[in-house]
C-alpha positions as a Markdown table, in Angstrom:
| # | Residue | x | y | z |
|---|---|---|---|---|
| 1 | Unk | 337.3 | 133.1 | 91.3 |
| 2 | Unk | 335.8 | 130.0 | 92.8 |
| 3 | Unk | 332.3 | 129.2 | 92.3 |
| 4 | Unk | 330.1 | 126.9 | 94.6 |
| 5 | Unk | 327.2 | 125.0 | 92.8 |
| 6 | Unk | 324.5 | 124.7 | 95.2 |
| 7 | Unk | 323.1 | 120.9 | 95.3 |
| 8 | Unk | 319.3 | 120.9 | 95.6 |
| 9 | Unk | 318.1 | 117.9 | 97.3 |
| 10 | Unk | 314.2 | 116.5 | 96.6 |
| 11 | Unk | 312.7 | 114.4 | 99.0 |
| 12 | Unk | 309.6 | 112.4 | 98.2 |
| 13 | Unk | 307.7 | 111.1 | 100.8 |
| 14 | Unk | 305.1 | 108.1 | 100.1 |
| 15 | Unk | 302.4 | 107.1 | 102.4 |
| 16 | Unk | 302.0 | 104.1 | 103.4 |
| 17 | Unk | 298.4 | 102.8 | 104.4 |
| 18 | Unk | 296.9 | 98.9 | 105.4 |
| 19 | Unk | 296.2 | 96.8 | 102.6 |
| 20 | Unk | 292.8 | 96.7 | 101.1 |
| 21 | Unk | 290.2 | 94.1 | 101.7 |
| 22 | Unk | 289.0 | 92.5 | 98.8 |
| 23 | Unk | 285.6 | 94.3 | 97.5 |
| 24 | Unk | 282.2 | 92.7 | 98.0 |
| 25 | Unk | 279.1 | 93.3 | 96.4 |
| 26 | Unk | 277.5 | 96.8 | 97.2 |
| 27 | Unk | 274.4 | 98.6 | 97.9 |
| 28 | Unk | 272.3 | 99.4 | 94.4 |
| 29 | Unk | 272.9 | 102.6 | 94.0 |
| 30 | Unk | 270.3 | 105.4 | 92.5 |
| 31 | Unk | 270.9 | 104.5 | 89.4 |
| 32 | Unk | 270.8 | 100.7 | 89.5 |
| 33 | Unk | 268.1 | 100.2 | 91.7 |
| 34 | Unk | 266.0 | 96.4 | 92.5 |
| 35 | Unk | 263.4 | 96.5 | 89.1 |
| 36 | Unk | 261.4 | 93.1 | 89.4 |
| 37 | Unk | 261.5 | 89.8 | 90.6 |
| 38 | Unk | 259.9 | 86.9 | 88.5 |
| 39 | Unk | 259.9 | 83.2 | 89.5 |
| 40 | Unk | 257.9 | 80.2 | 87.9 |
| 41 | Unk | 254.7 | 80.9 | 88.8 |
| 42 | Unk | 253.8 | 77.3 | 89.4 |
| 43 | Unk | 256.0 | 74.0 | 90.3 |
| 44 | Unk | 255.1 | 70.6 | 91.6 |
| 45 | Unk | 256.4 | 70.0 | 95.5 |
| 46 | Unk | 259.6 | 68.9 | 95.1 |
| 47 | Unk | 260.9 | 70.6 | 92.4 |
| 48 | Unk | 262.7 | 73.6 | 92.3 |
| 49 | Unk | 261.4 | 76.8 | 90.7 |
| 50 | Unk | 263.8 | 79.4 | 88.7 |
| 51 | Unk | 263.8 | 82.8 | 89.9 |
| 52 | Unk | 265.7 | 85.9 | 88.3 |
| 53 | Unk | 266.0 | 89.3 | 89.9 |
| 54 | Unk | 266.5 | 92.9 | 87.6 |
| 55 | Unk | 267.9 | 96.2 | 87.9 |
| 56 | Unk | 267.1 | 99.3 | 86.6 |
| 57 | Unk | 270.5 | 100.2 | 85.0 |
| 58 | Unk | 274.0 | 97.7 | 85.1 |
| 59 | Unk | 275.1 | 97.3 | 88.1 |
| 60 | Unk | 278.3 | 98.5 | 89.0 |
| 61 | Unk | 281.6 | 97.8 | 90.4 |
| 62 | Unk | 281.5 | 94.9 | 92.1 |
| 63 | Unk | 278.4 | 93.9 | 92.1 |
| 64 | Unk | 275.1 | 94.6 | 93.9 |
| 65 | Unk | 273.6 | 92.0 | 96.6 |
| 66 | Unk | 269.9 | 91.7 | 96.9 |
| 67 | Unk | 268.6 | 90.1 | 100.1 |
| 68 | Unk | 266.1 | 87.5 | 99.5 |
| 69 | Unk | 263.3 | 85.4 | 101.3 |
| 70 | Unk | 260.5 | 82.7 | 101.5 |
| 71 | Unk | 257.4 | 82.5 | 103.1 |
| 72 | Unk | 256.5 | 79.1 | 104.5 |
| 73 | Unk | 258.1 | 76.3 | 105.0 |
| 74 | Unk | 257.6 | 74.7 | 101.9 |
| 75 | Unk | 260.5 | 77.0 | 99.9 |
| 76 | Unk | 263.8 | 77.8 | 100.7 |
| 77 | Unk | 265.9 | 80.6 | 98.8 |
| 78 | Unk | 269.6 | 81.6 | 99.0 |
| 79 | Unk | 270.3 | 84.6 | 101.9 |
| 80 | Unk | 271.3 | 86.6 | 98.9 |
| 81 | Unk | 272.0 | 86.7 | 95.2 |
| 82 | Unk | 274.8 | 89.1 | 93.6 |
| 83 | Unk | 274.2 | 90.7 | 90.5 |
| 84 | Unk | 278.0 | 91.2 | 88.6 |
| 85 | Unk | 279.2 | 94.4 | 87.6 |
| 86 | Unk | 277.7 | 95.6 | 84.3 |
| 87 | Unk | 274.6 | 93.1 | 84.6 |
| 88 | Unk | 271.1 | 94.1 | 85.1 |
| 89 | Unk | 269.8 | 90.6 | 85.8 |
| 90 | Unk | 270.7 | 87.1 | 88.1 |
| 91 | Unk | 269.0 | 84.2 | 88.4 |
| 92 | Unk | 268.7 | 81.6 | 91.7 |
| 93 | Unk | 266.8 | 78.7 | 92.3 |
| 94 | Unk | 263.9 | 77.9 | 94.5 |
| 95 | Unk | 264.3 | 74.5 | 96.3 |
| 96 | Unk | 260.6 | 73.3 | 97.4 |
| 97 | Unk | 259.1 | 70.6 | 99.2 |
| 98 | Unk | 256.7 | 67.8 | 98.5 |
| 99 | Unk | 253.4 | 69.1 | 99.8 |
| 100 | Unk | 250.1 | 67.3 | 100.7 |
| 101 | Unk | 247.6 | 70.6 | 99.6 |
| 102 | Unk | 248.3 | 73.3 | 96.8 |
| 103 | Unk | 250.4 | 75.5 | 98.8 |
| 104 | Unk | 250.9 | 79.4 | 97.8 |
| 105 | Unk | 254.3 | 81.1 | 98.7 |
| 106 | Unk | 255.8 | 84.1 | 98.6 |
| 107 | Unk | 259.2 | 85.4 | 97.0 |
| 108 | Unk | 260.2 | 88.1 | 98.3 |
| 109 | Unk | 263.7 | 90.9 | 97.4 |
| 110 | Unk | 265.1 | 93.9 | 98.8 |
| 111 | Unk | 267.7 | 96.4 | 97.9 |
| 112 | Unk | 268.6 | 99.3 | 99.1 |
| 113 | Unk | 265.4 | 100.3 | 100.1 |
| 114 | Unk | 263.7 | 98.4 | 97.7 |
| 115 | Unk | 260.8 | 95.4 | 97.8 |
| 116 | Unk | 259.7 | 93.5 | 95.4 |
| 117 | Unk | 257.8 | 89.9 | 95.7 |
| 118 | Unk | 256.6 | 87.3 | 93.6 |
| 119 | Unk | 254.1 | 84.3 | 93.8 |
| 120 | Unk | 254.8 | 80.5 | 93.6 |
| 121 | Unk | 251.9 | 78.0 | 93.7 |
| 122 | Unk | 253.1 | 74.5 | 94.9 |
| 123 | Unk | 251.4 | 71.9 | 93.3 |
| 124 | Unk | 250.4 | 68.3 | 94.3 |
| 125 | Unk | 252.7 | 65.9 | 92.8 |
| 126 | Unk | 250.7 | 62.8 | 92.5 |
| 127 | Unk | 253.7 | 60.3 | 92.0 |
| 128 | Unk | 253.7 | 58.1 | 94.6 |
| 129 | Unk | 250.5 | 58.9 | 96.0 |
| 130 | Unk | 248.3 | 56.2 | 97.2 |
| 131 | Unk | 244.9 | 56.2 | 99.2 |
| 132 | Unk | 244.9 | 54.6 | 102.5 |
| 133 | Unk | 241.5 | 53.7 | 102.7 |
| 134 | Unk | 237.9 | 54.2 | 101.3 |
| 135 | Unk | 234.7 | 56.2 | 102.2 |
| 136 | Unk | 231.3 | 56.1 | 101.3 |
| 137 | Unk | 229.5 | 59.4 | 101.5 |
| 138 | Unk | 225.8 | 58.0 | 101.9 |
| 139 | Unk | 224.4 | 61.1 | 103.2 |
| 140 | Unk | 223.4 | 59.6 | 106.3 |
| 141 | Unk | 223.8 | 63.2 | 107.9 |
| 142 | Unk | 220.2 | 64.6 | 106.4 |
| 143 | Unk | 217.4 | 64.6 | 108.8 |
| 144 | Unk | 214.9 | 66.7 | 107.3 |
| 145 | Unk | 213.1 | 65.9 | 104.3 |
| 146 | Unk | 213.4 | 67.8 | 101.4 |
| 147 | Unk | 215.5 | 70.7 | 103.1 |
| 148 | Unk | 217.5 | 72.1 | 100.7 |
| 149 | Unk | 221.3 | 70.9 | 100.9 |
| 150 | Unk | 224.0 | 73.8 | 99.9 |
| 151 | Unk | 226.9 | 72.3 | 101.8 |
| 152 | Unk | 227.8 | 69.0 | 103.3 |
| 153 | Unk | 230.2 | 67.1 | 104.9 |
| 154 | Unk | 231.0 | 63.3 | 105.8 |
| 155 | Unk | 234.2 | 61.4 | 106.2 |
| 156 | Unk | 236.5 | 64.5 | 105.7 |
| 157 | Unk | 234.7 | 65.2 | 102.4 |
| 158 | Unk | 232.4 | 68.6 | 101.4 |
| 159 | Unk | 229.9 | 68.2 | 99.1 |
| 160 | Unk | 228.9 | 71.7 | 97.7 |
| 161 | Unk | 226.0 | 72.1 | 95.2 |
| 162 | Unk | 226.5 | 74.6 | 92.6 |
| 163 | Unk | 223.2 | 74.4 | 90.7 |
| 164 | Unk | 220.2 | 74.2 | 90.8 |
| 165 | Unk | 218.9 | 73.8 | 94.0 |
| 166 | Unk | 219.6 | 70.4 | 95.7 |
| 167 | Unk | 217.3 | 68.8 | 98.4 |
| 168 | Unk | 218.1 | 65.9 | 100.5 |
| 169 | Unk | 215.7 | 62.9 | 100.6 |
| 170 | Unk | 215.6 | 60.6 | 103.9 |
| 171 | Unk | 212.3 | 58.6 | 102.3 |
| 172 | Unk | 214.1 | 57.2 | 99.9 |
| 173 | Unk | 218.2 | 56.2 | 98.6 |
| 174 | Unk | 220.1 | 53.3 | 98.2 |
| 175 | Unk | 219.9 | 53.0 | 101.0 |
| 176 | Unk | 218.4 | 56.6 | 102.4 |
| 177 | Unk | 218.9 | 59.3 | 102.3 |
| 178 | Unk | 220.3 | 60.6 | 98.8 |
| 179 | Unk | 220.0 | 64.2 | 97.5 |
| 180 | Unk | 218.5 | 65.2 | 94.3 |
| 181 | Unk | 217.0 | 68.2 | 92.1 |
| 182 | Unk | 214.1 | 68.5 | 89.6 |
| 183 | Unk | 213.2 | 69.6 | 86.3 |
| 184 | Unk | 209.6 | 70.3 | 85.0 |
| 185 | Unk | 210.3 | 71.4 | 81.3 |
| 186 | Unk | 213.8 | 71.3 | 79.1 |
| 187 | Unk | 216.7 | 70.7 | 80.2 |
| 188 | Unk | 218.3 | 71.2 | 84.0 |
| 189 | Unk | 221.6 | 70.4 | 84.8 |
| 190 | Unk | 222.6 | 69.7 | 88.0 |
| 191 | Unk | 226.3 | 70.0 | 89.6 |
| 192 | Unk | 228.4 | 69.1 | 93.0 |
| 193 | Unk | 231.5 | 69.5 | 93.9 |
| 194 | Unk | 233.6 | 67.6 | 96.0 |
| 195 | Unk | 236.2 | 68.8 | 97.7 |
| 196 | Unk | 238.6 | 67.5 | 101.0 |
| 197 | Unk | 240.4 | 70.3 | 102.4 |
| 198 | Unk | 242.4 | 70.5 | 99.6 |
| 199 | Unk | 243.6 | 67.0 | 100.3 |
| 200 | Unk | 244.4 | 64.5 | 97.2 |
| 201 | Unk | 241.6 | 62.3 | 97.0 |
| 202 | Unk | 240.5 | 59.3 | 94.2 |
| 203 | Unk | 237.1 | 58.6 | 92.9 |
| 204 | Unk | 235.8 | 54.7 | 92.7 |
| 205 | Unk | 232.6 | 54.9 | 92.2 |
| 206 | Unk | 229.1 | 56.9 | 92.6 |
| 207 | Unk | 225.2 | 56.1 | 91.9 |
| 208 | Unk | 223.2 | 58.1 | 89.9 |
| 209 | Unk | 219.1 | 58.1 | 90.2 |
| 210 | Unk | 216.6 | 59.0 | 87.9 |
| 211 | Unk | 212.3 | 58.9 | 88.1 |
| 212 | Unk | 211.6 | 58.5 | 84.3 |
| 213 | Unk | 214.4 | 59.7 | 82.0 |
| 214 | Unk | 217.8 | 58.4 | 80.7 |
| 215 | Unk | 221.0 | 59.8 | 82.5 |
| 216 | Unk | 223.5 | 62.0 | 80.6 |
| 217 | Unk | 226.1 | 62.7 | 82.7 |
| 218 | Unk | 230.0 | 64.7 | 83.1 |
| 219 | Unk | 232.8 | 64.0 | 85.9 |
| 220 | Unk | 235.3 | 65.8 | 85.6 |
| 221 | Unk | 238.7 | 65.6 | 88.4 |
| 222 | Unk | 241.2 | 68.5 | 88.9 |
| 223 | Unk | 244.4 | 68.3 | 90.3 |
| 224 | Unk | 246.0 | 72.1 | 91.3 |
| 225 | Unk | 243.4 | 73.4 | 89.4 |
| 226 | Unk | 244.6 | 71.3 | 86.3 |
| 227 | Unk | 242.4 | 68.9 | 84.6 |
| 228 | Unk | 243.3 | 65.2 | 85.2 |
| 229 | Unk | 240.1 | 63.4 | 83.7 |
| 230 | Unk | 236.7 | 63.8 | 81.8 |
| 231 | Unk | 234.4 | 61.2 | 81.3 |
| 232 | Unk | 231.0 | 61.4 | 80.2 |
| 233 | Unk | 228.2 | 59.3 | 79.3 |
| 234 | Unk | 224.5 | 58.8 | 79.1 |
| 235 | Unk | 222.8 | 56.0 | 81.1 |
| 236 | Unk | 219.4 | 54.3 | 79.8 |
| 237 | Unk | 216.4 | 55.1 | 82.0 |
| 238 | Unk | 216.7 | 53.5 | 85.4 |
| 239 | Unk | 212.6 | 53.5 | 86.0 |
| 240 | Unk | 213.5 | 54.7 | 89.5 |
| 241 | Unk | 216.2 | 53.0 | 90.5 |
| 242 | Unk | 219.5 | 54.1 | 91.1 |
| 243 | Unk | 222.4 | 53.1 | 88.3 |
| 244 | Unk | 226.3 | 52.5 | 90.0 |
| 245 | Unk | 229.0 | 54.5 | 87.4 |
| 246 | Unk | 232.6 | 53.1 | 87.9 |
| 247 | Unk | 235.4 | 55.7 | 87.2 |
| 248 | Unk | 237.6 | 54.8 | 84.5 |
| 249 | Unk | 240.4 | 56.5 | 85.7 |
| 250 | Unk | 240.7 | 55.6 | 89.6 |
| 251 | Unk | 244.4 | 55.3 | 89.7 |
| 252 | Unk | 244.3 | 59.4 | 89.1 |
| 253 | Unk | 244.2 | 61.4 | 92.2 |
| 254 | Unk | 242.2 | 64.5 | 92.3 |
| 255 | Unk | 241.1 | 67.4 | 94.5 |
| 256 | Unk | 238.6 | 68.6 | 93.3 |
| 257 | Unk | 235.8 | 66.8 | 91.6 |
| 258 | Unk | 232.7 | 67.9 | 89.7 |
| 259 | Unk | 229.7 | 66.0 | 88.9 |
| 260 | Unk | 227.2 | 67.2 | 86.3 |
| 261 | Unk | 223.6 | 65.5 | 85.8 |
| 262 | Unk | 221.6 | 66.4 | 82.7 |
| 263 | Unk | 217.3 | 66.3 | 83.6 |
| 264 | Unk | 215.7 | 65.9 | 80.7 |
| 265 | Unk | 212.2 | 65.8 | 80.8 |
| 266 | Unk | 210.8 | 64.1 | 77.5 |
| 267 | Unk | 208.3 | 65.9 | 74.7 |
| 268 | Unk | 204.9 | 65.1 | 76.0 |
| 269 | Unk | 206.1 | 64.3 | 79.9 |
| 270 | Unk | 203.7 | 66.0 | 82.9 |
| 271 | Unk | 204.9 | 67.4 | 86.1 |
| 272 | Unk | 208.6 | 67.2 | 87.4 |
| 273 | Unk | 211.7 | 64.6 | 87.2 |
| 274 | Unk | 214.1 | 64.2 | 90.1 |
| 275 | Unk | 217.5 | 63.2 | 89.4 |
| 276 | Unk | 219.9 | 62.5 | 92.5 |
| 277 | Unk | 223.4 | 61.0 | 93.5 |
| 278 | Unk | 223.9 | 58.3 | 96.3 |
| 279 | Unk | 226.5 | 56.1 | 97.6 |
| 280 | Unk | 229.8 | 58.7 | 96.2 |
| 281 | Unk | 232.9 | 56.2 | 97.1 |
| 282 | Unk | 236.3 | 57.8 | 97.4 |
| 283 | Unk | 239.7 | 57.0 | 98.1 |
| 284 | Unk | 242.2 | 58.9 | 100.7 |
């Protein structure tokens, strides 16, 4: 008896699909969401300022892209910085630009959803700076005797008096008019500040007045809100006239500038003392 072996054929069929596109970063998913943003908080013009971006859990395959911007002009950032797969931080740089004031920006990030920003303070950078030309702020704005002065301006310049009260005198100066304060017992000090828009700005000079007592006295210059110089004295007693104080430090640009007069009135001394400023030269 013949036998026929059966033959049991298996065909496998494979699918063939279009090759895959290299993988970019993704969306951060639930679980590796946009955490913070930090950046320097503070970087002269012209230098660049380190940033880093977090997540709240490693990010995964490949990658997660977090969009980023500046406010301003004065900052540029990348369109985007990846974080790798199985990172929770990245770090990109802020490029900046030399500015002419203290100028805030504003970092900002998104991901999926997700904001987060981050301030950075330009700062003047005073290398290279040079004034252009000199002022004298003489006060010649008053009109009105012994009206008290809170604010004022000449030459681009705002004076501001922060204590005590400050009247301006158009009797008397060096030349008239000059503004001053008084004291009738103790101690009063007296302060300005000088300011220009936030503009850099050098002292050269200013005159300080006194009716019957010696002169201590405190200038102090700030640069992006950091000190630049102090100096301090105490002048003999002017009998009434006024006494010119030279800055020591006039290569040091400033902008902002505080001047403090102590008023002593001496053991045994009647009535009041006025104690002034005149003739404030600065450089811009």
């Amino acid at each position: 008896m013949w036998r026929v072996a059966s033959v049991c054929l298996l065909c496998t069929v494979v699918a063939c699909g279009e090759p895959s596109s290299p993988s970019s970063p993704s969306p951060a998913p639930a679980g590796a969401a946009l955490s913070k943003l930090e950046v320097d908080p503070s970087v002269p013009g012209g230098q660049a300022a380190r940033a880093t971006v977090t997540l709240t859990a490693p990010a995964p395959p490949p990658g997660v892209a977090i969009s980023l911007t500046a406010s301003g002009t004065a900052a540029t950032v990348p369109s985007s910085v990846s974080v790798p797969a199985g990172a929770t931080t990245a770090a990109f740089d802020v490029a900046t630009t030399r500015v002419a004031i203290t100028t805030d920006v504003t970092i900002t990030a998104q991901a999926s959803g997700v904001t987060r920003t981050a301030s950075l303070q330009l700062r003047i950078d005073p290398a290279g700076l040079t004034p252009s030309a000199n002022y004298i702020v003489g006060f010649s704005g008053l009109r009105e005797n012994r009206a008290a002065v809170a604010t004022y301006a000449e030459s681009g310049f705002t004076i501001s008096t922060v204590s005590p009260e400050w009247v301006g005198i158009t009797t008397f100066g060096n030349p008239l008019p000059f503004i001053q304060f008084f004291a009738s017992s103790g101690t009063v000090t007296g302060e300005i500040r000088i300011s220009a828009a936030g503009a850099p700005f050098w002292l050269r000079s200013v005159d300080f007045y006194s009716s019957v007592t010696r002169i201590p006295y405190v200038i102090e210059g700030f640069l992006s809100s950091e000190p630049v110089f102090t100096q301090l004295d105490v002048l003999g007693n002017t009998f009434g006239n006024f006494a010119r104080v030279l800055n020591t430090r006039p290569d040091l640009a400033v902008d902002v500038l505080l001047i403090r007069l102590s008023n002593p009135i001496p053991p045994g001394v009647s009535g009041t003392n006025p104690m002034g400023v005149d003739n404030i030269t600065l450089g811009r």
